[in-house]
mmJSON file of the N, C-alpha and C atoms, coordinates in Angstrom:
{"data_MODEL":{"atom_site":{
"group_PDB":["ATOM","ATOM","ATOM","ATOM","ATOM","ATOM","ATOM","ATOM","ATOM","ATOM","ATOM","ATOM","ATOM","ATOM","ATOM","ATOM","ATOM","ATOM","ATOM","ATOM","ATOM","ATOM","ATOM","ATOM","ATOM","ATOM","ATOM","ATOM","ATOM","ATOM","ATOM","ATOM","ATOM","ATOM","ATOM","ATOM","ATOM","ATOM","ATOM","ATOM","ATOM","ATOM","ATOM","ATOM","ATOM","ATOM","ATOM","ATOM","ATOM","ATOM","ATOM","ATOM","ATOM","ATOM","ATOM","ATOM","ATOM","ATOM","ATOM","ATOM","ATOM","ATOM","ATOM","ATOM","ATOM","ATOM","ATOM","ATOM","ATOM","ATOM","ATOM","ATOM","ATOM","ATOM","ATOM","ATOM","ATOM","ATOM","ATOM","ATOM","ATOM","ATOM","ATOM","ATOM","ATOM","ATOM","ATOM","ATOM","ATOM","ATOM","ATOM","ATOM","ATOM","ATOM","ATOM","ATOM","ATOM","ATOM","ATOM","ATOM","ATOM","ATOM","ATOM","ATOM","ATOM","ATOM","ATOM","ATOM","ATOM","ATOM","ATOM","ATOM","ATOM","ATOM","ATOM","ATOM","ATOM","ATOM","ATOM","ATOM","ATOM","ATOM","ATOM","ATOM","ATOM","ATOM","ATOM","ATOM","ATOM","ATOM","ATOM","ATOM","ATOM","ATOM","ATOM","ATOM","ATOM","ATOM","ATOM","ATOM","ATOM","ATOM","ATOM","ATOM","ATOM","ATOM","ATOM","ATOM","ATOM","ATOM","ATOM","ATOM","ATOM","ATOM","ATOM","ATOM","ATOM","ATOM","ATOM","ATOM","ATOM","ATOM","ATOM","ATOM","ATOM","ATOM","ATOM","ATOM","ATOM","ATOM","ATOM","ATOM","ATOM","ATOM","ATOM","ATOM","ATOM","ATOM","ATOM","ATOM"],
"id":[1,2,3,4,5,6,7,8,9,10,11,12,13,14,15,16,17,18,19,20,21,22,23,24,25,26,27,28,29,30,31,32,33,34,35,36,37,38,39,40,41,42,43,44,45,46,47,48,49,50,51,52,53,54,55,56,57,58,59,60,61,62,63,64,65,66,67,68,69,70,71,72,73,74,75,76,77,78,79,80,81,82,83,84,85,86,87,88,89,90,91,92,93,94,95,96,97,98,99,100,101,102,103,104,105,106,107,108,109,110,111,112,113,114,115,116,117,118,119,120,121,122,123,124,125,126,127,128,129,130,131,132,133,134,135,136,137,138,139,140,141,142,143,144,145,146,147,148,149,150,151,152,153,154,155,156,157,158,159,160,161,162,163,164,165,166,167,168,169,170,171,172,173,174,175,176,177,178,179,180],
"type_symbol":["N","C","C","N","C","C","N","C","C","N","C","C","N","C","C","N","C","C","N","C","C","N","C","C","N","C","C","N","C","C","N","C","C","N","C","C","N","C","C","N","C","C","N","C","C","N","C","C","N","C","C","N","C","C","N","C","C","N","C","C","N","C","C","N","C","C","N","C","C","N","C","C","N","C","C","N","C","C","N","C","C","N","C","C","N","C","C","N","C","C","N","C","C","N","C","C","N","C","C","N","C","C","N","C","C","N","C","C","N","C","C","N","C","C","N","C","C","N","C","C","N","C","C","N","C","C","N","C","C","N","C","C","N","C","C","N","C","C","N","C","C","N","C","C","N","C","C","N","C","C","N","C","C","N","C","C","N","C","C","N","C","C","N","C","C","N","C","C","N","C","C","N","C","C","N","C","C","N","C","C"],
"label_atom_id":["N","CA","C","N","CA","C","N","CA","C","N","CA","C","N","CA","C","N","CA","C","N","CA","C","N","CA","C","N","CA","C","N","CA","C","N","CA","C","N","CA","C","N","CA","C","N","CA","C","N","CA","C","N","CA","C","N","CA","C","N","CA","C","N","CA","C","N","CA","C","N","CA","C","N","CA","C","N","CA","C","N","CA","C","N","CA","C","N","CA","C","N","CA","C","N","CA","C","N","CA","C","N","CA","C","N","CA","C","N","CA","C","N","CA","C","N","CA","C","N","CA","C","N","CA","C","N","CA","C","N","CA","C","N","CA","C","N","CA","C","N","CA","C","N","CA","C","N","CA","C","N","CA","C","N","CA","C","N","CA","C","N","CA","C","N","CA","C","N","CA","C","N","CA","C","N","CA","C","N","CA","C","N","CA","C","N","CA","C","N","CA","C","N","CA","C","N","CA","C","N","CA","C","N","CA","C","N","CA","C"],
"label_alt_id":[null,null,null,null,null,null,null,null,null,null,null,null,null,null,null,null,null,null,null,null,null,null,null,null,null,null,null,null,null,null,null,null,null,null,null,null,null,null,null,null,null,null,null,null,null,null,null,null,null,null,null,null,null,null,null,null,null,null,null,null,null,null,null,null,null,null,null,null,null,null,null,null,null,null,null,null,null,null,null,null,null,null,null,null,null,null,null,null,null,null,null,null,null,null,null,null,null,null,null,null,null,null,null,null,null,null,null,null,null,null,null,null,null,null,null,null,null,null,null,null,null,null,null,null,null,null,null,null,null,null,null,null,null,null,null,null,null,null,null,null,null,null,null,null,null,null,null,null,null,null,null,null,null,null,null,null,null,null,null,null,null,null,null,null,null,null,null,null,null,null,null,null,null,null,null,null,null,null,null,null],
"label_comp_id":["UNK","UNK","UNK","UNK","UNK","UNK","UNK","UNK","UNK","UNK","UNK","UNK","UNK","UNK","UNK","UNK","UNK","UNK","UNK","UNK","UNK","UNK","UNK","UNK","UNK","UNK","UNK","UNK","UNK","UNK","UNK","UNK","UNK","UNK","UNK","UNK","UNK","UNK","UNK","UNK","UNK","UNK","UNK","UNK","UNK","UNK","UNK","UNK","UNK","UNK","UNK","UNK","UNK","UNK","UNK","UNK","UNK","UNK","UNK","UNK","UNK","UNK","UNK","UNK","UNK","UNK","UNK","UNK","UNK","UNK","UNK","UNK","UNK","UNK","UNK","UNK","UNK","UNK","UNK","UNK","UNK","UNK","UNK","UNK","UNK","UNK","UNK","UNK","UNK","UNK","UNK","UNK","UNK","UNK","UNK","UNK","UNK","UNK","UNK","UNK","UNK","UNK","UNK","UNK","UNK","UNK","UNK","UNK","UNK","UNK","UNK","UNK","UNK","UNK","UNK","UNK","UNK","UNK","UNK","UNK","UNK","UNK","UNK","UNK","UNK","UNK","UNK","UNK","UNK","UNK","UNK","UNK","UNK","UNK","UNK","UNK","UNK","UNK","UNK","UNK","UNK","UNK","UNK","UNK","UNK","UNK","UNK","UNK","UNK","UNK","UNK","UNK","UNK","UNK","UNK","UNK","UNK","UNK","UNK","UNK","UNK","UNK","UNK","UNK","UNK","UNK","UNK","UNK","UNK","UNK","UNK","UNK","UNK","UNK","UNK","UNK","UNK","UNK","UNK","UNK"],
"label_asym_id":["A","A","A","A","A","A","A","A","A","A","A","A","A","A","A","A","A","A","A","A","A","A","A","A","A","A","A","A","A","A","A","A","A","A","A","A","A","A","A","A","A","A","A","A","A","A","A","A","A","A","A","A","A","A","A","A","A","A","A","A","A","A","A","A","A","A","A","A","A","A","A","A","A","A","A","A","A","A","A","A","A","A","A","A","A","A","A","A","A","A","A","A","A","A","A","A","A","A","A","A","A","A","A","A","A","A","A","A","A","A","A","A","A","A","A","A","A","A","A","A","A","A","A","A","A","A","A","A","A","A","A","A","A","A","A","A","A","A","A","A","A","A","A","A","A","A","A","A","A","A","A","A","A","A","A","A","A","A","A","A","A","A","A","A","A","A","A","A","A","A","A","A","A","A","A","A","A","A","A","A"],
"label_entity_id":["1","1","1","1","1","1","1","1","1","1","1","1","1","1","1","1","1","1","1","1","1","1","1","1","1","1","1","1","1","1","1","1","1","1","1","1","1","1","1","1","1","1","1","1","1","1","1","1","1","1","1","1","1","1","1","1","1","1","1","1","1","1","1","1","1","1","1","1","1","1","1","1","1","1","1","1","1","1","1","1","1","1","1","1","1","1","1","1","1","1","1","1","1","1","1","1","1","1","1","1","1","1","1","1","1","1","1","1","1","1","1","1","1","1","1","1","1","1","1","1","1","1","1","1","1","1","1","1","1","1","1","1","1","1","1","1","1","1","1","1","1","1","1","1","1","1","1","1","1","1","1","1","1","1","1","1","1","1","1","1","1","1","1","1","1","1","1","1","1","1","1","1","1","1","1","1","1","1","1","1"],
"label_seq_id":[1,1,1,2,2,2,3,3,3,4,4,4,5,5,5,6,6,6,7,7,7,8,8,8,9,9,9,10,10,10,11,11,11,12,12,12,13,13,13,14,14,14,15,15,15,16,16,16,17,17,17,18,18,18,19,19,19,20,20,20,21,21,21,22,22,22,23,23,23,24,24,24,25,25,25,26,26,26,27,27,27,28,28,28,29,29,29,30,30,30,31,31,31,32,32,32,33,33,33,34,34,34,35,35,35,36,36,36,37,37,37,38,38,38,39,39,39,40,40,40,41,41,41,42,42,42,43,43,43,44,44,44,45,45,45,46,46,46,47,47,47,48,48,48,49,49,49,50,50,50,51,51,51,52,52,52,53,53,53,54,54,54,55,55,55,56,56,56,57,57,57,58,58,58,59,59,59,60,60,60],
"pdbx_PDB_ins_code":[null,null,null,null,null,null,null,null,null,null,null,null,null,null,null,null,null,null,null,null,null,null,null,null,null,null,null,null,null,null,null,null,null,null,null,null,null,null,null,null,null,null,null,null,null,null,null,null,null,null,null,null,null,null,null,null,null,null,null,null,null,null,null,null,null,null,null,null,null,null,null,null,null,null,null,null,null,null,null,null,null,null,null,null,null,null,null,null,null,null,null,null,null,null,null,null,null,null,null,null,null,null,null,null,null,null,null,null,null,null,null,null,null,null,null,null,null,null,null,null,null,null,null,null,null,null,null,null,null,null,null,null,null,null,null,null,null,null,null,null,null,null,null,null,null,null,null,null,null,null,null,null,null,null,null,null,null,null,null,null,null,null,null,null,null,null,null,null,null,null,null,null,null,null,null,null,null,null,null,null],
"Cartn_x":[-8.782,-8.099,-8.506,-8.986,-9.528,-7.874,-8.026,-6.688,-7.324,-7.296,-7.673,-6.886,-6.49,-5.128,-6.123,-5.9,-6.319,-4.761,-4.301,-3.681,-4.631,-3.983,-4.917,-4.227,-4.136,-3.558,-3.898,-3.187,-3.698,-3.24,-3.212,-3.161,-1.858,-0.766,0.502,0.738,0.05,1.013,1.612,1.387,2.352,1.031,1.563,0.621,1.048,-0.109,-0.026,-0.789,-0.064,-0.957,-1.565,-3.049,-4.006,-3.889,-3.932,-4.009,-5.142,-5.599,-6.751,-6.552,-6.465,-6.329,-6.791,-7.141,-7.885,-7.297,-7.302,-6.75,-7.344,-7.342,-8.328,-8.592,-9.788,-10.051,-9.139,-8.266,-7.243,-6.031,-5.677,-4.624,-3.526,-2.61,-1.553,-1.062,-0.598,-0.093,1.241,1.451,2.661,2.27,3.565,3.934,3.303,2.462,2.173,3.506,4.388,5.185,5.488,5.812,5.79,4.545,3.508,2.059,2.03,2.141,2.527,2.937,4.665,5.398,4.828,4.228,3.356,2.482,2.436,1.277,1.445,2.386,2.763,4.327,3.416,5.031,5.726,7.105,8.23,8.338,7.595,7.886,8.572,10.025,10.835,10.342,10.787,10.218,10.489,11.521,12.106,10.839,10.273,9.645,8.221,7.758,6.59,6.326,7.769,8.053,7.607,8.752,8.553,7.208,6.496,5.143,4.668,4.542,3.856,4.061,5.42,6.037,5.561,5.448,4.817,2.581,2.583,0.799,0.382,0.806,0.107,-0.504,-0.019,-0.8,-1.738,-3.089,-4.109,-4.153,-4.855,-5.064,-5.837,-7.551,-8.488,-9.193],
"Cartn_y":[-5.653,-4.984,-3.524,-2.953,-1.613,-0.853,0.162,1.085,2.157,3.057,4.553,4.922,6.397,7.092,8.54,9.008,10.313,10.868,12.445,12.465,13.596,13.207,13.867,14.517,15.82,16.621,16.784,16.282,16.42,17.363,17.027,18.046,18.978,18.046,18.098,19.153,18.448,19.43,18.65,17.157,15.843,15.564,15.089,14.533,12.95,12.024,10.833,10.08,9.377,8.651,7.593,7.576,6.556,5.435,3.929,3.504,2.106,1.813,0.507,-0.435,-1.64,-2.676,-3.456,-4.873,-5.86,-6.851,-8.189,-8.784,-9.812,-10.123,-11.15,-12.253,-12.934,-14.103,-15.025,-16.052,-16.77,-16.154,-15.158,-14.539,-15.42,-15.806,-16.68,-16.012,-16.593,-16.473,-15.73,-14.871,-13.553,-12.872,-12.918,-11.877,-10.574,-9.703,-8.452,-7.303,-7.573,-6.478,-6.733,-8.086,-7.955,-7.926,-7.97,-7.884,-5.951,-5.488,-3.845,-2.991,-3.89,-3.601,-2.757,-4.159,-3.774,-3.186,-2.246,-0.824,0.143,-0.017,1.725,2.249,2.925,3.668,4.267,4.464,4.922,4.483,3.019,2.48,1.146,1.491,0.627,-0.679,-1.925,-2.833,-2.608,-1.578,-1.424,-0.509,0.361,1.491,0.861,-0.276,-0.788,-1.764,-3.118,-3.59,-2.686,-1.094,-0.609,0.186,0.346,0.83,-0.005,-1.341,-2.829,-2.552,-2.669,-2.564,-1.408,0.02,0.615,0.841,-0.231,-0.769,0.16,0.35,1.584,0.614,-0.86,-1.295,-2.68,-2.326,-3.408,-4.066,-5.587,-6.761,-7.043,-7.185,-7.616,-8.798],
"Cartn_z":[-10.655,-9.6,-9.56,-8.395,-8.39,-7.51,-7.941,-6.851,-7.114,-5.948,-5.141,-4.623,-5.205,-4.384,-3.774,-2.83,-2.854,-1.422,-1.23,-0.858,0.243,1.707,2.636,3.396,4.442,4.731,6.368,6.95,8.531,9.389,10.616,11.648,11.707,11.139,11.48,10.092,8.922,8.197,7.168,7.183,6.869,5.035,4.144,3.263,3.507,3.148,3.035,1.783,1.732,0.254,0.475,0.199,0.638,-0.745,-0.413,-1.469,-1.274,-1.836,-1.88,-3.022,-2.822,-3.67,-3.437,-4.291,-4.497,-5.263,-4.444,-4.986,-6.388,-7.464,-8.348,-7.815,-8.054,-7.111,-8.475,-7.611,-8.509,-8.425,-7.413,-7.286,-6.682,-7.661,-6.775,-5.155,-4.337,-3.24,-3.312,-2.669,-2.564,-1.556,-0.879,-0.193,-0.341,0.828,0.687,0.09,0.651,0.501,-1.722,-1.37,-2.991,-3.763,-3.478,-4.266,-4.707,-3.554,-3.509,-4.052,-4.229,-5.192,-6.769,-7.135,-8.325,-8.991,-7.754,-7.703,-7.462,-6.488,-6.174,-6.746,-7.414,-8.114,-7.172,-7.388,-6.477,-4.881,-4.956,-3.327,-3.643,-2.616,-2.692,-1.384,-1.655,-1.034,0.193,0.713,1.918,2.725,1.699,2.447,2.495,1.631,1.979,3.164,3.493,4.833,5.777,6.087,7.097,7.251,5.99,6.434,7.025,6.857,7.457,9.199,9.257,10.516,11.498,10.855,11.431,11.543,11.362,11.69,9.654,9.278,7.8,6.779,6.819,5.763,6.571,5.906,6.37,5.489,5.424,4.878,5.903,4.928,5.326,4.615],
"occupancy":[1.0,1.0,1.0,1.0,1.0,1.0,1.0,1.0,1.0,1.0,1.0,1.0,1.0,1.0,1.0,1.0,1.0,1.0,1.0,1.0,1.0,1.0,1.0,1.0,1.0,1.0,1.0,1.0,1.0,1.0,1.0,1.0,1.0,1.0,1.0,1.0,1.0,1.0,1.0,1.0,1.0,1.0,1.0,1.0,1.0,1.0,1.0,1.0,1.0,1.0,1.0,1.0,1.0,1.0,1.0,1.0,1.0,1.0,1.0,1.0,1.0,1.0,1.0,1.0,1.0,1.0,1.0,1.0,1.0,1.0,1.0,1.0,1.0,1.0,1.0,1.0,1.0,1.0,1.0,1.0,1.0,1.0,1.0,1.0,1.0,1.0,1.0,1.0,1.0,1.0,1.0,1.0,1.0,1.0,1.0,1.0,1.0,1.0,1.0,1.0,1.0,1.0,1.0,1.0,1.0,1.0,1.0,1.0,1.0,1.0,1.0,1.0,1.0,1.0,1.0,1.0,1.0,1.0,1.0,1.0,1.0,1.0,1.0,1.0,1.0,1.0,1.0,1.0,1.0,1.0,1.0,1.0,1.0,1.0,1.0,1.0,1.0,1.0,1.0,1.0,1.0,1.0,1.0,1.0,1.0,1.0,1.0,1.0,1.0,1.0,1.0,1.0,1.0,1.0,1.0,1.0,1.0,1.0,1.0,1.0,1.0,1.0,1.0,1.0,1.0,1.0,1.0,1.0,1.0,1.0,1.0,1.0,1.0,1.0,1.0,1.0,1.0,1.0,1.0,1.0],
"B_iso_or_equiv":[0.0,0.0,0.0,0.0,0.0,0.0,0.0,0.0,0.0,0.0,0.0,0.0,0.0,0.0,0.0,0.0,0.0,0.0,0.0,0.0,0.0,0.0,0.0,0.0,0.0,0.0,0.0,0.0,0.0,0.0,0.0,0.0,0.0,0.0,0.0,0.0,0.0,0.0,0.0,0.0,0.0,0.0,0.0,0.0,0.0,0.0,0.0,0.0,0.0,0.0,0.0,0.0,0.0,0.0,0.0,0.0,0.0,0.0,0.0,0.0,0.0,0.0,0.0,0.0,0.0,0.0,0.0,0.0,0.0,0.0,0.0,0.0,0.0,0.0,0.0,0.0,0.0,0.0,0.0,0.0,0.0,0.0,0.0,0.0,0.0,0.0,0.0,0.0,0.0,0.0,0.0,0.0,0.0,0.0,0.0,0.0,0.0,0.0,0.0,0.0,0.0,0.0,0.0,0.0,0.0,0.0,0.0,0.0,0.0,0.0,0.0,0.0,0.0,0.0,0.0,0.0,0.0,0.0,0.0,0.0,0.0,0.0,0.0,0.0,0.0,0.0,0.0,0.0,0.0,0.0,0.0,0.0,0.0,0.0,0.0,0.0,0.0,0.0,0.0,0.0,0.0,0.0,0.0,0.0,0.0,0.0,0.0,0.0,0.0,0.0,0.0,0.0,0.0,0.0,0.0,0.0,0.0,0.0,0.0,0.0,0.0,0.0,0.0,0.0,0.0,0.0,0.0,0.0,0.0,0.0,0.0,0.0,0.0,0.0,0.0,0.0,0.0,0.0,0.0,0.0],
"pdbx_formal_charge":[null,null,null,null,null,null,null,null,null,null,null,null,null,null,null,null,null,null,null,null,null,null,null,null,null,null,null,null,null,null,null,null,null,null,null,null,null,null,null,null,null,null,null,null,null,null,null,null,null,null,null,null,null,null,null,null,null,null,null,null,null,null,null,null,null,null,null,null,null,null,null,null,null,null,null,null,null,null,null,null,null,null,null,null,null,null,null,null,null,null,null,null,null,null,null,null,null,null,null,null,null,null,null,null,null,null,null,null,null,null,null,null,null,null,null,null,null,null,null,null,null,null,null,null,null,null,null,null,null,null,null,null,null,null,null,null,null,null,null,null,null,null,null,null,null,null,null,null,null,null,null,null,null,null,null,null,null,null,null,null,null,null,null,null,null,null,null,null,null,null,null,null,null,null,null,null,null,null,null,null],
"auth_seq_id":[1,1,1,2,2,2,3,3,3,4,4,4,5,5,5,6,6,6,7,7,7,8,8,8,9,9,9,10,10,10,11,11,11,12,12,12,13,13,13,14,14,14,15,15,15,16,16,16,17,17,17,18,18,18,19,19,19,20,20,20,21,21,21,22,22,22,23,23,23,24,24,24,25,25,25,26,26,26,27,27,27,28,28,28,29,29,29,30,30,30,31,31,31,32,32,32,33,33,33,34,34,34,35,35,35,36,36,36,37,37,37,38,38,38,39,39,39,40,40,40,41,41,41,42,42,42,43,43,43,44,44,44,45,45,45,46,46,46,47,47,47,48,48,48,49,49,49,50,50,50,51,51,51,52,52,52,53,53,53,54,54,54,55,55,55,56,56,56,57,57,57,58,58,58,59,59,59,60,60,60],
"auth_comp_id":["UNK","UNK","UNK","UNK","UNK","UNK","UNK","UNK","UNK","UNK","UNK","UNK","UNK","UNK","UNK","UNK","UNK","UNK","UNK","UNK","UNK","UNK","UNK","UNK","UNK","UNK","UNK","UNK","UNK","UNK","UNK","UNK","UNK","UNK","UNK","UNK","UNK","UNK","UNK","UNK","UNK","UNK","UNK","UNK","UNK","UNK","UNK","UNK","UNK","UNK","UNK","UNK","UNK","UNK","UNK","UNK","UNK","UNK","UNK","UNK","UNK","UNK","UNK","UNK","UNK","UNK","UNK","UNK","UNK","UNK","UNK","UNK","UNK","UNK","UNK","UNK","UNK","UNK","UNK","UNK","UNK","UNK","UNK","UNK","UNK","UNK","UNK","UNK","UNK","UNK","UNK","UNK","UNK","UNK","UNK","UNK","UNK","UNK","UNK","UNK","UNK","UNK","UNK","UNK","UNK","UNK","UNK","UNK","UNK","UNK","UNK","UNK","UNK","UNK","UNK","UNK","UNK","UNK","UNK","UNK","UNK","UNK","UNK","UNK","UNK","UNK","UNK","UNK","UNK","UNK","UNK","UNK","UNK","UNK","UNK","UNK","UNK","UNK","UNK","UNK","UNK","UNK","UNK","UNK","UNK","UNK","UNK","UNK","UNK","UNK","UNK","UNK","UNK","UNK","UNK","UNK","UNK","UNK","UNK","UNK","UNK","UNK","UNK","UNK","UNK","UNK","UNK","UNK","UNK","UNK","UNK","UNK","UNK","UNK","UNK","UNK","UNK","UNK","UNK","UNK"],
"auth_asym_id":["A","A","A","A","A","A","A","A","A","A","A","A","A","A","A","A","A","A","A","A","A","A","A","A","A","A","A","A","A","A","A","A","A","A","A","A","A","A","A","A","A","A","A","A","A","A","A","A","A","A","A","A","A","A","A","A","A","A","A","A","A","A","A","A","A","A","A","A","A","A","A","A","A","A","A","A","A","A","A","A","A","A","A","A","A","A","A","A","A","A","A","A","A","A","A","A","A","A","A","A","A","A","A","A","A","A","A","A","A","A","A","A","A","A","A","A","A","A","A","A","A","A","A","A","A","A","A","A","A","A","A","A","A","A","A","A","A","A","A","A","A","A","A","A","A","A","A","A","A","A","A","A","A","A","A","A","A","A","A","A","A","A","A","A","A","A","A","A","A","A","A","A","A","A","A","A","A","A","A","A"],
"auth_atom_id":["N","CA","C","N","CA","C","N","CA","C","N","CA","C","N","CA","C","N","CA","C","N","CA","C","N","CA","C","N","CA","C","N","CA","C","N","CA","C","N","CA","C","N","CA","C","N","CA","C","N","CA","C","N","CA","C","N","CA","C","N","CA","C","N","CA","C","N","CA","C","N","CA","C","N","CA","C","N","CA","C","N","CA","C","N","CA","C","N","CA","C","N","CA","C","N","CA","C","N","CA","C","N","CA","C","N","CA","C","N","CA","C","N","CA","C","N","CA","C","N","CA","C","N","CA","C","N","CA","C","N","CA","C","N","CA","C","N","CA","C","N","CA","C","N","CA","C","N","CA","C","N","CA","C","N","CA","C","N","CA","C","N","CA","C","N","CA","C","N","CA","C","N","CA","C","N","CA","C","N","CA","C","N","CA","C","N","CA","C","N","CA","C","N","CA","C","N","CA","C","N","CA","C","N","CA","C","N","CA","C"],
"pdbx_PDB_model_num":[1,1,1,1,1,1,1,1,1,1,1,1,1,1,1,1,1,1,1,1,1,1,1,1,1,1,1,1,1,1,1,1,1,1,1,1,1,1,1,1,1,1,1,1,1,1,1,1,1,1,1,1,1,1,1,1,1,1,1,1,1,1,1,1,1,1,1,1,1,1,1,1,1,1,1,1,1,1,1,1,1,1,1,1,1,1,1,1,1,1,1,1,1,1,1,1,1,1,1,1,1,1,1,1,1,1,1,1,1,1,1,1,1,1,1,1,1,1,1,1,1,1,1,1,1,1,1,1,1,1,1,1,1,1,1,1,1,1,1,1,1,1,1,1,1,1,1,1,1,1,1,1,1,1,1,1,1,1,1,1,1,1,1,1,1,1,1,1,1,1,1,1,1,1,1,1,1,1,1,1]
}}}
């Protein structure tokens, strides 16, 4: 599993935290929001849903 954080600073003024993950080939089946869970420190399952909800997390 690879993860990349870098924090980037835009127009507004706002920081955001970039994150990249990978799943192991043999990775049981789970839920994004709970796969997530398990990586990002201090994100509650609530705030990773509504990132979903607002378009912020891809799955490619």
């Amino acid at each position: 599993m690879s993860n990349q954080e870098e924090i980037i600073n835009d127009e507004n003024d706002e920081l955001y935290e970039h994150y990249h993950f990978v799943a192991s080939k043999g990775q049981e089946p789970l839920r994004v929001d709970k796969f997530l869970m398990n990586f990002v420190e201090n994100a509650t399952r609530n705030k990773i849903q509504q990132a979903a909800k607002d378009g912020n997390v891809f799955v490619i």
